[in-house]
C-alpha positions, -999 to +999 in steps of 0.1 A: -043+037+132-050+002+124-029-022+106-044-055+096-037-082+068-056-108+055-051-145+036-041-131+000-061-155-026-043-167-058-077-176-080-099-143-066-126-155-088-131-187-061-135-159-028-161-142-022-153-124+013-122-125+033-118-119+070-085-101+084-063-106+112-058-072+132-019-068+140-015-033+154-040-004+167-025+029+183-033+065+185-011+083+163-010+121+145-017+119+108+006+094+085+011+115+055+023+081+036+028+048+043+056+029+023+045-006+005+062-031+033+097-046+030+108-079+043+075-077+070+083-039+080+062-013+075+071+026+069+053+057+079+059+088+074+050+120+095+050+152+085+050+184+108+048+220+100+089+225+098+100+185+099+097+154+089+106+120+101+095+082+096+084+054+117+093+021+111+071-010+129+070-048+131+035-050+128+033-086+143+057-075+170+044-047+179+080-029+176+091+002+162+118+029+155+116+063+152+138+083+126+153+115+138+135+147+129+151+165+094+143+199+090+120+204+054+107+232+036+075+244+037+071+251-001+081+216-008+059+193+015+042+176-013+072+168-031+093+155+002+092+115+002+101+090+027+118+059+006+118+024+020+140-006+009+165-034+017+199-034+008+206-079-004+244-069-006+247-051+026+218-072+045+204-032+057+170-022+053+172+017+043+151+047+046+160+076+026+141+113+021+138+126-017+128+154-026+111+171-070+119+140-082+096+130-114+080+097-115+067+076-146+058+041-158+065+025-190+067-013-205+100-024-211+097-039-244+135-044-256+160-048-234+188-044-262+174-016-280+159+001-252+125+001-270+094+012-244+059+007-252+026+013-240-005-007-230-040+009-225-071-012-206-101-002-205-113-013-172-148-032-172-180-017-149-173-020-115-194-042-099-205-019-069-206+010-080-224+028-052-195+010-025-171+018-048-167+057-062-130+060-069-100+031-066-064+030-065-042+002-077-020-013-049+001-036-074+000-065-089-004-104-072+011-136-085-014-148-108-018-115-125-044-096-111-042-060-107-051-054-069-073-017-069-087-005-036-109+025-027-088+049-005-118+059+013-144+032+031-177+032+051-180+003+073-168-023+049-140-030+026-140-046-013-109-051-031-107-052-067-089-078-084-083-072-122-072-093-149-059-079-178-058-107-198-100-121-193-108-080-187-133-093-157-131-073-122-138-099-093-151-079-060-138-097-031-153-081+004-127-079+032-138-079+073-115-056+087-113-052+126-116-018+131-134-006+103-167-001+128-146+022+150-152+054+131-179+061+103-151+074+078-119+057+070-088+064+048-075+033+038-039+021+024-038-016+008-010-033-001-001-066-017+022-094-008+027-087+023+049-115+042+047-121+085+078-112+105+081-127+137+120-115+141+123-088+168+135-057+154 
């Protein structure tokens, strides 16, 4: 497993390649999620054939913690979720496990009269599309841009940057250390990530 971040632009349209800064590499069984960092810390969680417990890691430390093992069920490993967050009032960070819960996504248009709406895009051509098969979105950056990454890569790494508003896609490549270890990759990107140097 390698964990790496890179310079995050605010005008995409200006970059056209960015290079990363590897952080953490270790030999590690199978993450079956990774949580979108909190605060600098990053959760994974690891799922066995009759538990389940979560790692969490400094990336630019190099530290980590362990969660105890909890017991799961067997018919419900794809709904079991490891939940990452900080507590402002408390000053905690928290990991919690869930478990059937259903998830959606809607506009909030009214706050008073709790009124929800919909928006549709149609995305634009992707620019590569023989690098690029399939991509998820990661979130959203400060200028606007939805940030969409292929889960898989070959050798190289391009993330997407959409803007809603122009409907343009601007491909930005990405050098990642580690990406000529192996010829297949899963890969899990994530915006706005901010360095911790604190020890853990």
């Amino acid at each position: 497993m390698f964990i790496s971040s890179s310079p995050q632009p605010q005008n995409p349209d200006k970059y056209q390649s960015l290079v990363a800064t590897l952080h953490t590499r270790s030999a590690t069984d199978y993450c079956s999620k990774i949580c979108p960092p909190v605060n600098g810390l990053v959760c994974r969680q690891y799922t066995g054939e009759d538990h389940i417990y979560a790692v969490i890691s400094n990336p630019i430390t190099g530290e980590y913690v362990r969660t105890p093992e909890v017991t799961r069920e067997a018919i419900h490993t794809s709904r079991e979720k490891t939940c990452f967050g900080y507590d402002p009032i408390e000053k905690q960070f928290k990991q919690s496990l869930t478990k059937k819960v259903p998830s959606f996504a809607l506009t909030l248009k009214n706050a008073e009269e709790h009124n929800w709406s919909d928006h549709f895009y149609k995305m634009p051509e992707v620019m590569h599309p023989t690098r690029i098969k399939s991509v998820f979105s990661a979130g959203m950056i400060g200028s606007g841009e939805v940030v969409l990454y292929p889960i898989y890569s070959h050798n190289s790494l391009y993330i997407l940057y959409y803007n809603l508003e122009k409907n343009i896609i601007t491909s930005v490549s990405v050098e990642v250390p580690g990406l000529d270890y192996a010829v297949y990759h899963e890969v899990q990107t994530f915006p706005n990530f901010v360095e911790d140097v604190k020890l853990m």
